[in-house]
MARFI-852275 format. One record per atom (N, C-alpha, C, O): x, y, z; atom name; residue number from 1; residue in three letters. Coordinates in Angstrom, 2 decimals. Example, Ala and Ser with C-alpha at 12.3 -4.5 7.8 and 13.67 -1.06 7.14 Angstrom:
<atoms>
[[13.19,-5.69,7.80],'N',1,'ALA'] [[12.30,-4.50,7.80],'CA',1,'ALA'] [[13.20,-3.30,7.80],'C',1,'ALA'] [[14.24,-3.32,8.46],'O',1,'ALA'] [[12.85,-2.25,7.08],'N',2,'SER'] [[13.67,-1.06,7.14],'CA',2,'SER'] [[12.90,0.03,7.87],'C',2,'SER'] [[13.41,1.14,8.04],'O',2,'SER'] 
</atoms>
This chain:
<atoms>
[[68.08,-17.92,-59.98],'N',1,'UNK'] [[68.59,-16.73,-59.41],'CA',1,'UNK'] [[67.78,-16.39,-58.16],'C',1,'UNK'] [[66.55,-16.43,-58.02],'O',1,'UNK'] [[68.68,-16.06,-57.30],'N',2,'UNK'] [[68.03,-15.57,-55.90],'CA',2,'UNK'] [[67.75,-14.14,-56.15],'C',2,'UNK'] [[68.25,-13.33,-56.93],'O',2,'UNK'] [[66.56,-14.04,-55.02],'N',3,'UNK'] [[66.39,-12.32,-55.10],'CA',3,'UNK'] [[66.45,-12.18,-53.40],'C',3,'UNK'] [[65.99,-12.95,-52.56],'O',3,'UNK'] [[67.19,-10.88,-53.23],'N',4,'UNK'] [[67.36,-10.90,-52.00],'CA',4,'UNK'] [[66.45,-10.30,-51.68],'C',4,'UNK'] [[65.80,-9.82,-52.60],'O',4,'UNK'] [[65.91,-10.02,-50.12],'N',5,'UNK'] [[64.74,-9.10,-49.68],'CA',5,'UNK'] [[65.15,-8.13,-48.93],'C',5,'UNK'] [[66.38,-8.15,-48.99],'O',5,'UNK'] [[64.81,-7.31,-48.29],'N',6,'UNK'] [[65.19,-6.23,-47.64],'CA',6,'UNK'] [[64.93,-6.42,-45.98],'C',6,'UNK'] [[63.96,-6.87,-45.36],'O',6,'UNK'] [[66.04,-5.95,-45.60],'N',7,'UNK'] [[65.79,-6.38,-43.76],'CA',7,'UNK'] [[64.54,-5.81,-43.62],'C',7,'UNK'] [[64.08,-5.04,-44.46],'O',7,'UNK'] [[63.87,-6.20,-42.46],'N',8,'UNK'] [[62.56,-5.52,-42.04],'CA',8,'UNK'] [[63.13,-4.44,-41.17],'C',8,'UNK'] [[64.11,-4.64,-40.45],'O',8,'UNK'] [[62.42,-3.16,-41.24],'N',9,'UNK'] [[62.78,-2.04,-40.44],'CA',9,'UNK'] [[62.80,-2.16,-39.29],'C',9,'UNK'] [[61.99,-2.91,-38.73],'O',9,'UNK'] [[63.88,-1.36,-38.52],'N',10,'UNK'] [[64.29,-1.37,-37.08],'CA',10,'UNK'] [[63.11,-0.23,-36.11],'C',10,'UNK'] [[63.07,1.00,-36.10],'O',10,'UNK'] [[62.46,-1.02,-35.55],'N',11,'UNK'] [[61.52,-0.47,-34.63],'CA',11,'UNK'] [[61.92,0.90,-34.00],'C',11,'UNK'] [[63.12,0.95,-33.77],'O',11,'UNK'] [[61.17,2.12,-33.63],'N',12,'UNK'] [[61.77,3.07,-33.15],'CA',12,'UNK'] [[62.00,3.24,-31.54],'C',12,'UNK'] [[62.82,4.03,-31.06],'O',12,'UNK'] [[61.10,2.31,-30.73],'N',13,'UNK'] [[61.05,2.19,-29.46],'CA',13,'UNK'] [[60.90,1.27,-29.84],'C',13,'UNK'] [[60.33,1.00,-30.90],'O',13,'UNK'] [[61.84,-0.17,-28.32],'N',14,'UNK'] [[62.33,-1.18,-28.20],'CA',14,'UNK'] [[61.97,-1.13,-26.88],'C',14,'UNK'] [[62.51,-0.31,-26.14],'O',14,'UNK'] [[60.73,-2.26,-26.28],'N',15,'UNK'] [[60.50,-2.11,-24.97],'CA',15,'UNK'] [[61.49,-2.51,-23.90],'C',15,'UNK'] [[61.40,-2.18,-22.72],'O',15,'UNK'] [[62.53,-3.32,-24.48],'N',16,'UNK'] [[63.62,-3.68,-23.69],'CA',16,'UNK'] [[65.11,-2.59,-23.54],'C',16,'UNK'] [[66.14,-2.65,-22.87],'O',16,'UNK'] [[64.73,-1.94,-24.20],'N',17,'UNK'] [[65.55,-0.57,-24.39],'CA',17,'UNK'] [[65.54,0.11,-22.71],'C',17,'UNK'] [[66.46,0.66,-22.10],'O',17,'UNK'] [[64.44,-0.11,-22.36],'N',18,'UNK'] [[63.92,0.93,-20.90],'CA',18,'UNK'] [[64.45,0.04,-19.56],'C',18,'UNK'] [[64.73,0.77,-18.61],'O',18,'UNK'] [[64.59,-1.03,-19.37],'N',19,'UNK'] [[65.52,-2.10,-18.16],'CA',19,'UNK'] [[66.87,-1.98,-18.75],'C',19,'UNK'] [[67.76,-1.74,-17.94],'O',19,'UNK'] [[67.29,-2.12,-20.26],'N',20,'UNK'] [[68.95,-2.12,-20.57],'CA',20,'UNK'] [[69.43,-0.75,-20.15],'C',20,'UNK'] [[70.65,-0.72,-20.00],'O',20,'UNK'] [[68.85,0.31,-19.95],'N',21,'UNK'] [[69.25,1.53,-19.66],'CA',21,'UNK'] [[69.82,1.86,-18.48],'C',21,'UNK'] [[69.49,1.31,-17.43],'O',21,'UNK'] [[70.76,2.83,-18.54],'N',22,'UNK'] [[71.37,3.03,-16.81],'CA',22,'UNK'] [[70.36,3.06,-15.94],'C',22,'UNK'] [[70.31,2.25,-15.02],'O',22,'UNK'] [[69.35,4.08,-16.14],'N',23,'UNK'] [[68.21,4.28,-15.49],'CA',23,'UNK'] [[66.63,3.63,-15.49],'C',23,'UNK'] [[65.56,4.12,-15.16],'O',23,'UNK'] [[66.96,2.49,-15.95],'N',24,'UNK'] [[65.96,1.64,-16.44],'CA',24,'UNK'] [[65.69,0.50,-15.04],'C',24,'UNK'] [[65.24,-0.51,-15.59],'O',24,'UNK'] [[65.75,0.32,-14.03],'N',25,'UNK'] [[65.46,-0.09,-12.99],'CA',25,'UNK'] [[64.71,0.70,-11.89],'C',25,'UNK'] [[63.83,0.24,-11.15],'O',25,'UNK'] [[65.25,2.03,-11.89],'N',26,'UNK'] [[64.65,2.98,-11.23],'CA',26,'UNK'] [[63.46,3.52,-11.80],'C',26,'UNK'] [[62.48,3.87,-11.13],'O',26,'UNK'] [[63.56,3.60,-13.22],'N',27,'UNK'] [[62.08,4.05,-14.05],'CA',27,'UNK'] [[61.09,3.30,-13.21],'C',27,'UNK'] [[60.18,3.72,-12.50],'O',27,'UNK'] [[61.52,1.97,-13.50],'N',28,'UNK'] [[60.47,1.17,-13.16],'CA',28,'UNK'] [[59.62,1.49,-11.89],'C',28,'UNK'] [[58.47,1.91,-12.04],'O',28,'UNK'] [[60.12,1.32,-10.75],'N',29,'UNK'] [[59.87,1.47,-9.22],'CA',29,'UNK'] [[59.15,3.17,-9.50],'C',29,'UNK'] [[58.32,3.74,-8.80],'O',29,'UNK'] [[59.65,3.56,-10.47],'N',30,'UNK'] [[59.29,5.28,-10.11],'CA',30,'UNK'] [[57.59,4.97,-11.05],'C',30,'UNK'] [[56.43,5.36,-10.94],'O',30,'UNK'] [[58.13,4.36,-11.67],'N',31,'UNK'] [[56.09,4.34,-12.97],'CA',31,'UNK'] [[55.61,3.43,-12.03],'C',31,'UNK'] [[54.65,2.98,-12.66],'O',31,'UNK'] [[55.60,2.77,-10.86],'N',32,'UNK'] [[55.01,1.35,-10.08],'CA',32,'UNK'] [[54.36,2.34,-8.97],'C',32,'UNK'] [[53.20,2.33,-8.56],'O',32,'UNK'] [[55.53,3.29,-8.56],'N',33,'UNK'] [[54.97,4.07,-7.22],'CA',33,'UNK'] [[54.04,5.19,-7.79],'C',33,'UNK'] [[53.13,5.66,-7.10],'O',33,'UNK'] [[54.28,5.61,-9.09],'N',34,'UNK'] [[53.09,6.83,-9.50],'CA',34,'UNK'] [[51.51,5.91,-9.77],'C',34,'UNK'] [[50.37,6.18,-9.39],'O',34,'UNK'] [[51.83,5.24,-10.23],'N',35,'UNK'] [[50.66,4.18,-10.64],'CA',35,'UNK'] [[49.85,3.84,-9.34],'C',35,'UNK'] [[48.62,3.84,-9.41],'O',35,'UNK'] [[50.54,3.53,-8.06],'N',36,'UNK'] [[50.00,2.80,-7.00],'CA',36,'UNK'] [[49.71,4.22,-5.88],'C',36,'UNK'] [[49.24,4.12,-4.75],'O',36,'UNK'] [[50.12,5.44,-6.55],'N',37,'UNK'] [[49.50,6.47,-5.63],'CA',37,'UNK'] [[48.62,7.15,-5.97],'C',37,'UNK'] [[47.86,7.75,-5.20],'O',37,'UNK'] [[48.54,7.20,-8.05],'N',38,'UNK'] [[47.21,7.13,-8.31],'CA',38,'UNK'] [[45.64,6.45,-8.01],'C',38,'UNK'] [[44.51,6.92,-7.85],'O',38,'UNK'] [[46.26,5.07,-8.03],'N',39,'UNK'] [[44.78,4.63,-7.65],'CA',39,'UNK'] [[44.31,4.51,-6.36],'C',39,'UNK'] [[43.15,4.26,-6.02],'O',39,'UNK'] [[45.68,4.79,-5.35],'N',40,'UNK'] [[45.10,5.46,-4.00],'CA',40,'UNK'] [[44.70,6.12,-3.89],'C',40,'UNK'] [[43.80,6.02,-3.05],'O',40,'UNK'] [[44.85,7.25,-4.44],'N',41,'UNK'] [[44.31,8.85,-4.57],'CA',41,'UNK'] [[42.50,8.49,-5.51],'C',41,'UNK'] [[41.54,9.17,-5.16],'O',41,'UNK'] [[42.37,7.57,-6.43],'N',42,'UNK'] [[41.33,7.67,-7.16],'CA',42,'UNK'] [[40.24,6.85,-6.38],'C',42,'UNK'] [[39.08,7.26,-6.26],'O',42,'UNK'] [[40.79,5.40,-5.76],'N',43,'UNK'] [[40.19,4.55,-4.79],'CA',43,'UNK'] [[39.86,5.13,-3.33],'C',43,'UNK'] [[38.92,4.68,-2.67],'O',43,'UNK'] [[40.64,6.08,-2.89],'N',44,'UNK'] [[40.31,6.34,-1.44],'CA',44,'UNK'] [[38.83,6.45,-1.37],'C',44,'UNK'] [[38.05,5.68,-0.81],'O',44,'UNK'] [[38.67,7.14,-1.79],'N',45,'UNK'] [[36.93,7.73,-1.33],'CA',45,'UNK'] [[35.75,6.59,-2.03],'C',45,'UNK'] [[34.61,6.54,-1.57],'O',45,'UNK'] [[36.11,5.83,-2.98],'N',46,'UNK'] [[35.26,4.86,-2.94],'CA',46,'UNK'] [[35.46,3.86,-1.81],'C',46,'UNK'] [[34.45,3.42,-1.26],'O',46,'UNK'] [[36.77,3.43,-1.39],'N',47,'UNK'] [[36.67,2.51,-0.46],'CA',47,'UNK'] [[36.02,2.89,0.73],'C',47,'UNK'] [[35.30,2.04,1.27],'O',47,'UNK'] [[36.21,4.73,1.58],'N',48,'UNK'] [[35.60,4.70,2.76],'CA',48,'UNK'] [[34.19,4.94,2.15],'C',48,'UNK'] [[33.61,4.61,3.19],'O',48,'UNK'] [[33.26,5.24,1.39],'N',49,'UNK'] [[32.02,4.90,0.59],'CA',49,'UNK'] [[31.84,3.44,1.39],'C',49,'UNK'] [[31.15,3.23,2.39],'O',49,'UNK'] [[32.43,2.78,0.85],'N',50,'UNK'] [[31.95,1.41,1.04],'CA',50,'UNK'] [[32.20,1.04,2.59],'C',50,'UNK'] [[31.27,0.69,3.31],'O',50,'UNK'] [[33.64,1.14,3.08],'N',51,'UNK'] [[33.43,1.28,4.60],'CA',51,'UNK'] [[32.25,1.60,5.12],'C',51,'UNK'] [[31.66,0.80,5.86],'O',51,'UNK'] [[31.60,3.14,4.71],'N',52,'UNK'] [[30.49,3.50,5.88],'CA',52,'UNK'] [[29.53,2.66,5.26],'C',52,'UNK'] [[28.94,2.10,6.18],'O',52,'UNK'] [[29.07,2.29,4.21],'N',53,'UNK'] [[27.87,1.48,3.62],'CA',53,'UNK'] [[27.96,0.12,4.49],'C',53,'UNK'] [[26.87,-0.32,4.85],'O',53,'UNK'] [[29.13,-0.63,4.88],'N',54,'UNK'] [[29.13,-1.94,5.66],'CA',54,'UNK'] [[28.56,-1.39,7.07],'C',54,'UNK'] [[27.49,-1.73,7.58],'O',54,'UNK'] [[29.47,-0.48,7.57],'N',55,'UNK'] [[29.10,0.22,9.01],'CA',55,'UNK'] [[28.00,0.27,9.88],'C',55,'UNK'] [[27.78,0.13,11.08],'O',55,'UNK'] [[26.96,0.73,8.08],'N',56,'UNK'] [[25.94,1.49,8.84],'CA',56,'UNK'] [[25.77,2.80,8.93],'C',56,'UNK'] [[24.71,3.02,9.50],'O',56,'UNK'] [[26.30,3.74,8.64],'N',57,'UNK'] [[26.64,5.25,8.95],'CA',57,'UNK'] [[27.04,5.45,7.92],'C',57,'UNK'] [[28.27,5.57,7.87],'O',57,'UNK'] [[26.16,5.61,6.42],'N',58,'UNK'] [[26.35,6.24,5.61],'CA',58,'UNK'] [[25.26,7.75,5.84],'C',58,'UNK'] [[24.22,7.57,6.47],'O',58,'UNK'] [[25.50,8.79,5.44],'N',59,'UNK'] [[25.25,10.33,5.36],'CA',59,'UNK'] [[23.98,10.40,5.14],'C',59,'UNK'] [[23.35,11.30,5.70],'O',59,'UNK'] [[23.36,9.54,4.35],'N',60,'UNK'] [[21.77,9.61,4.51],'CA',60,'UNK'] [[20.69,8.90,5.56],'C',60,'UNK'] [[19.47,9.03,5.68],'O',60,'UNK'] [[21.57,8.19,6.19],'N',61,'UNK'] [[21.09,7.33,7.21],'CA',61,'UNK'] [[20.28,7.84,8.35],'C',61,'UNK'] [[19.52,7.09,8.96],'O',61,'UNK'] [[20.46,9.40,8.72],'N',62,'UNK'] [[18.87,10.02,9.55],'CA',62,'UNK'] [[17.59,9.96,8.63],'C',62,'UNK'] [[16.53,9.35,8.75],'O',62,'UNK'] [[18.05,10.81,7.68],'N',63,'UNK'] [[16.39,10.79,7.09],'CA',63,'UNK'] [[15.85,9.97,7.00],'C',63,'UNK'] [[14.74,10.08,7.52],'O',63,'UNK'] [[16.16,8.53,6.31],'N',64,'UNK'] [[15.90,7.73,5.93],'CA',64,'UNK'] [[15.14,6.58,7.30],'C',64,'UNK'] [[14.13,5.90,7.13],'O',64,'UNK'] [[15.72,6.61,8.22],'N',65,'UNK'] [[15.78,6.15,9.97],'CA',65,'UNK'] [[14.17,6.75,10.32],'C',65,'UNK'] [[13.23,6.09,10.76],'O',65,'UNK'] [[14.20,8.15,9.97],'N',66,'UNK'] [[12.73,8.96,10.09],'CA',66,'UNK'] [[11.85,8.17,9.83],'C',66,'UNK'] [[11.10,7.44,10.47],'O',66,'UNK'] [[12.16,8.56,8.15],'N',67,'UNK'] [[11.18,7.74,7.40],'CA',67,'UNK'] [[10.70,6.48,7.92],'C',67,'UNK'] [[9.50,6.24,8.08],'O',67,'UNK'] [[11.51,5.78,8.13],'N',68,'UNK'] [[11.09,3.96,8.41],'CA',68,'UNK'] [[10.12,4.65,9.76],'C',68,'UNK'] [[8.90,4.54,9.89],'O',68,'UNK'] [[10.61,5.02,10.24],'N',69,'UNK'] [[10.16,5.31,11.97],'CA',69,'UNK'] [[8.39,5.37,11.66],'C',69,'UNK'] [[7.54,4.51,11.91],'O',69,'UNK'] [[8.26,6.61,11.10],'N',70,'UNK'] [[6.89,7.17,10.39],'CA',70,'UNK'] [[5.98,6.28,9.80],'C',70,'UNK'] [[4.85,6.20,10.30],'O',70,'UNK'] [[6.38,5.35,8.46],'N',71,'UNK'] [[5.53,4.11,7.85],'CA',71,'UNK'] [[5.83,3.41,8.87],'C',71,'UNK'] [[6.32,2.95,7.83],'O',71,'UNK'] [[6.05,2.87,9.73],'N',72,'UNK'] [[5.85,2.13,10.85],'CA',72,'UNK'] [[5.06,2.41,11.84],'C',72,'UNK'] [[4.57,1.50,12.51],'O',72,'UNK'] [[4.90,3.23,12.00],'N',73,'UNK'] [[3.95,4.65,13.11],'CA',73,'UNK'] [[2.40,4.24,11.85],'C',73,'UNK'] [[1.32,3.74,12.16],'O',73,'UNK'] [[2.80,4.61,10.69],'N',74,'UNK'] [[1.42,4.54,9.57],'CA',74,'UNK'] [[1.00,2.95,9.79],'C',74,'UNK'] [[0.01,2.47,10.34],'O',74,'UNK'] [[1.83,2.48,9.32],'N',75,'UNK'] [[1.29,0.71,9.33],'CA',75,'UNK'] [[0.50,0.22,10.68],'C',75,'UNK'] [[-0.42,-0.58,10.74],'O',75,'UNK'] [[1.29,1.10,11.96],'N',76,'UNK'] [[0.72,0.31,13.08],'CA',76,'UNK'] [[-1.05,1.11,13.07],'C',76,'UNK'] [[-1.96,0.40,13.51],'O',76,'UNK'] [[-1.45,2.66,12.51],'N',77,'UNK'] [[-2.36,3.08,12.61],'CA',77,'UNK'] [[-3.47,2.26,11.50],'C',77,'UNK'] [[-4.70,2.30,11.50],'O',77,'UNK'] [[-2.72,1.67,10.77],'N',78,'UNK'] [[-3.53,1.16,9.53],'CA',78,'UNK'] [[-3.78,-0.34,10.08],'C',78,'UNK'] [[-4.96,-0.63,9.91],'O',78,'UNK'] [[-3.11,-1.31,10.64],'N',79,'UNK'] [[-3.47,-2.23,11.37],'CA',79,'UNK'] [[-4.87,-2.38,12.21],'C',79,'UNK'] [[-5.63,-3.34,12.31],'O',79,'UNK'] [[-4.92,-0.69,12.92],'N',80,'UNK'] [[-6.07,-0.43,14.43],'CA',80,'UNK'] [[-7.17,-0.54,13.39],'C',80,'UNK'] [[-8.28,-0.98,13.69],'O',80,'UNK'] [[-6.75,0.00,11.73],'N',81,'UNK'] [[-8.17,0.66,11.58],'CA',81,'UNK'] [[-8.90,-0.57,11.11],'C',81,'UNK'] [[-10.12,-0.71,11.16],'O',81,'UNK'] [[-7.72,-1.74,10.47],'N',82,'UNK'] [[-7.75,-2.94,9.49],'CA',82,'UNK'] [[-8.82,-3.69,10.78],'C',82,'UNK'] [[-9.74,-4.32,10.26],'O',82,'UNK'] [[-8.82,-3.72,12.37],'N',83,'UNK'] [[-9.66,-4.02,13.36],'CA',83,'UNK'] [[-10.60,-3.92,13.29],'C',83,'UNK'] [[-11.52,-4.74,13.35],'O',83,'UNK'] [[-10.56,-2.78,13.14],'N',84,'UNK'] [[-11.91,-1.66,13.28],'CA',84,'UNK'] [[-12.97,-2.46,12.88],'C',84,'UNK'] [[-13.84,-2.96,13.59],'O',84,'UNK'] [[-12.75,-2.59,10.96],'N',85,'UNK'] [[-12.99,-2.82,10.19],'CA',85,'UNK'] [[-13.94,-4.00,9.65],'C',85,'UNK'] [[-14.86,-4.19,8.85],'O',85,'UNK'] [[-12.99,-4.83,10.81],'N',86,'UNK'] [[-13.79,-6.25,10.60],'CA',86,'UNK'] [[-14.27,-6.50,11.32],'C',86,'UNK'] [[-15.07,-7.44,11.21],'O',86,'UNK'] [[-14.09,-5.82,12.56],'N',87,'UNK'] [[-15.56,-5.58,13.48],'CA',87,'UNK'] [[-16.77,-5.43,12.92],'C',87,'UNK'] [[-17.75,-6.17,12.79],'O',87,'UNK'] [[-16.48,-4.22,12.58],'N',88,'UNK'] [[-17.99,-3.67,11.94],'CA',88,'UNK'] [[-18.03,-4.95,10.84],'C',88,'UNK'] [[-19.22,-5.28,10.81],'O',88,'UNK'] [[-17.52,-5.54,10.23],'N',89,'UNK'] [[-18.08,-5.88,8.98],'CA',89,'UNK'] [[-18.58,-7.19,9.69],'C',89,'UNK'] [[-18.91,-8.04,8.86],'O',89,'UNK'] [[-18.69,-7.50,10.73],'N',90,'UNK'] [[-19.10,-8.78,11.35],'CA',90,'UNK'] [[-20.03,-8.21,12.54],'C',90,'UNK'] [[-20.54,-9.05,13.28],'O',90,'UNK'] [[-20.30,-6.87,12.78],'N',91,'UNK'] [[-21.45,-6.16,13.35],'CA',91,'UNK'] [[-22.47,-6.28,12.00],'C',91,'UNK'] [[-23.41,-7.05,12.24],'O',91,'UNK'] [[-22.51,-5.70,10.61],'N',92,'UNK'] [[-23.26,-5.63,9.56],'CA',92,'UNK'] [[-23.57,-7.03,9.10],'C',92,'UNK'] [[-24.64,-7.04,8.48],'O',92,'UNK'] [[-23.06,-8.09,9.18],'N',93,'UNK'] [[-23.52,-9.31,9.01],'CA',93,'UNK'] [[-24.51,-10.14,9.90],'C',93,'UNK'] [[-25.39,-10.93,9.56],'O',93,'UNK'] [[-24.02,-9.65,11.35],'N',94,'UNK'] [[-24.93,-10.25,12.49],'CA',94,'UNK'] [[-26.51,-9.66,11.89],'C',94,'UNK'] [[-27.50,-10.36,11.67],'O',94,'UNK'] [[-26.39,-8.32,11.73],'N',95,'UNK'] [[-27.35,-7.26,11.67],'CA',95,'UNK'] [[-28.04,-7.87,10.25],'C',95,'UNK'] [[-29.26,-8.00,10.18],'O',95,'UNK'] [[-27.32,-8.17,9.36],'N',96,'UNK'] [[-28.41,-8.78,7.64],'CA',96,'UNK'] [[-28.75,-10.23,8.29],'C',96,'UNK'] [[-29.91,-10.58,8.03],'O',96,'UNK'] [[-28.21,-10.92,8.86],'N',97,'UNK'] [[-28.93,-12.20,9.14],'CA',97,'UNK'] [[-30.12,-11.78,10.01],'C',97,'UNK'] [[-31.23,-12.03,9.54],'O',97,'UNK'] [[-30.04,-11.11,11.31],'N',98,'UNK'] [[-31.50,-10.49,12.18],'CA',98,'UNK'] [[-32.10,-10.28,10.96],'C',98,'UNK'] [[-32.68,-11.32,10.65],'O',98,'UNK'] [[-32.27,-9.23,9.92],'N',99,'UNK'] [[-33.10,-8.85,9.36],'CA',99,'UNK'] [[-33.51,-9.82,7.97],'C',99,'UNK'] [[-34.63,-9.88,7.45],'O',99,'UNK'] [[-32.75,-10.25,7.71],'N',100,'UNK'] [[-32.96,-11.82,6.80],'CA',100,'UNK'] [[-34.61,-13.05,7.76],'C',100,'UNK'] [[-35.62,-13.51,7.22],'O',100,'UNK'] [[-34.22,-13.15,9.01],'N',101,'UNK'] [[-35.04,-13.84,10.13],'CA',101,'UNK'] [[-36.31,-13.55,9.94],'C',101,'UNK'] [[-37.09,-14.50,9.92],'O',101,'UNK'] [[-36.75,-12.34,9.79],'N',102,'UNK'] [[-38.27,-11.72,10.05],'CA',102,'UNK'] [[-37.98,-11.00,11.47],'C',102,'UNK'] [[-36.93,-10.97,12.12],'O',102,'UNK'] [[-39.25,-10.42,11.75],'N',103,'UNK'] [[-39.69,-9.95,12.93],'CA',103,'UNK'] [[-39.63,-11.10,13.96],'C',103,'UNK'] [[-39.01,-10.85,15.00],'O',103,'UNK'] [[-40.18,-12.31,13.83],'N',104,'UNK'] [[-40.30,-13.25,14.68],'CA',104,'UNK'] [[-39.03,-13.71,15.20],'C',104,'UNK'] [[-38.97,-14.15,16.35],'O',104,'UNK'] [[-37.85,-13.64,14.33],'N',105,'UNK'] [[-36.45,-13.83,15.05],'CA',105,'UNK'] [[-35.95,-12.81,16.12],'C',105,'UNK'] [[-35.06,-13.13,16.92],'O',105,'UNK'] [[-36.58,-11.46,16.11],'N',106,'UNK'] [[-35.61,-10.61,17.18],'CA',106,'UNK'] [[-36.82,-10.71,18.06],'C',106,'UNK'] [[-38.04,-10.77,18.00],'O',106,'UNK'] [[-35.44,-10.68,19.25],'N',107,'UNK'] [[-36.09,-10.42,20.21],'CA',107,'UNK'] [[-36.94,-9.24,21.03],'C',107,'UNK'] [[-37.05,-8.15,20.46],'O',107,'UNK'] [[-37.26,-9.33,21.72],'N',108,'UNK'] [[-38.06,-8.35,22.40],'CA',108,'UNK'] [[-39.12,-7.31,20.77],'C',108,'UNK'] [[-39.70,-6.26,21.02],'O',108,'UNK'] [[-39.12,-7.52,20.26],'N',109,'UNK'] [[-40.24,-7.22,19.25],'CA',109,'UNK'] [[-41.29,-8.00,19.21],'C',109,'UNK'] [[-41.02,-9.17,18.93],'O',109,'UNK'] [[-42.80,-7.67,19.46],'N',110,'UNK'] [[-43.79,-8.02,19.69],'CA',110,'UNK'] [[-44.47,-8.43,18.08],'C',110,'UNK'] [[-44.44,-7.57,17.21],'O',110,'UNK'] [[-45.02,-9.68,17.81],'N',111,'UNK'] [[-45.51,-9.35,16.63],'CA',111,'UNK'] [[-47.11,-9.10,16.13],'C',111,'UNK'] [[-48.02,-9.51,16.85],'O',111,'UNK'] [[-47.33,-8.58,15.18],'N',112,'UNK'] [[-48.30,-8.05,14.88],'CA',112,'UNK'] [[-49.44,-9.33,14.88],'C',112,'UNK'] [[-49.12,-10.16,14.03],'O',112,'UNK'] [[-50.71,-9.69,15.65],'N',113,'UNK'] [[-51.22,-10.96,15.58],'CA',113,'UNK'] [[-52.55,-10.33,15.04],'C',113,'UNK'] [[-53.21,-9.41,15.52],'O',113,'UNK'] [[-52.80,-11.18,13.69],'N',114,'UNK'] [[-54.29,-10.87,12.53],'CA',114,'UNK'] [[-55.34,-11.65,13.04],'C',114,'UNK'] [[-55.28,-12.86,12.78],'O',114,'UNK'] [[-56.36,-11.21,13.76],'N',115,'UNK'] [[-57.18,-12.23,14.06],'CA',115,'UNK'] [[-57.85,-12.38,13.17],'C',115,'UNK'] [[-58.71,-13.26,13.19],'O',115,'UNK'] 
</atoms>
């Protein structure tokens, strides 16, 4: 004996229901153009974002211009002093070797003679 089964239930929305419809061509174009003026409307301002970021002329770009200007102004003062520096530290070396020498190495100093 057969047992019969029961049809499977009829879906309540049928995605092909929405093109078979009188107005089912125009839906379409109408959900394509809301869709594509949304993400114009949501994309605009990131894209010119990114425009001025390629440019060059994004909104923070004075201060920031300062800034560089300034540590550059610092670096070149820190360079003079980095000079300075090793001057002297090659003035203080000349100066420990003289005094490393004795008296008898510098000049014009007379030395003390023990008879």
């Amino acid at each position: 004996m057969m047992r019969q089964v029961p049809a499977p239930p009829v879906p309540k929305w049928d995605p092909n229901l929405l093109w078979m419809s009188d107005w089912g061509p125009q839906a379409i174009v109408f959900i394509v153009t809301v869709s594509l003026l949304a993400a114009t409307i949501v994309l605009w301002p990131v894209m010119r974002a990114f425009a001025r970021r390629i440019e060059g002329k994004s909104r923070g770009d004075g201060p920031r211009r300062a800034e560089v200007e300034e540590l550059q102004h610092r670096l070149g003062e820190v360079d003079a002093l980095h000079a300075r520096l090793t001057e002297l530290e090659e003035r203080l070396d000349f100066a420990e070797r003289l005094l490393a020498r004795g008296p008898a190495a510098r000049p014009g100093v007379e030395q003390d003679r023990v008879p």
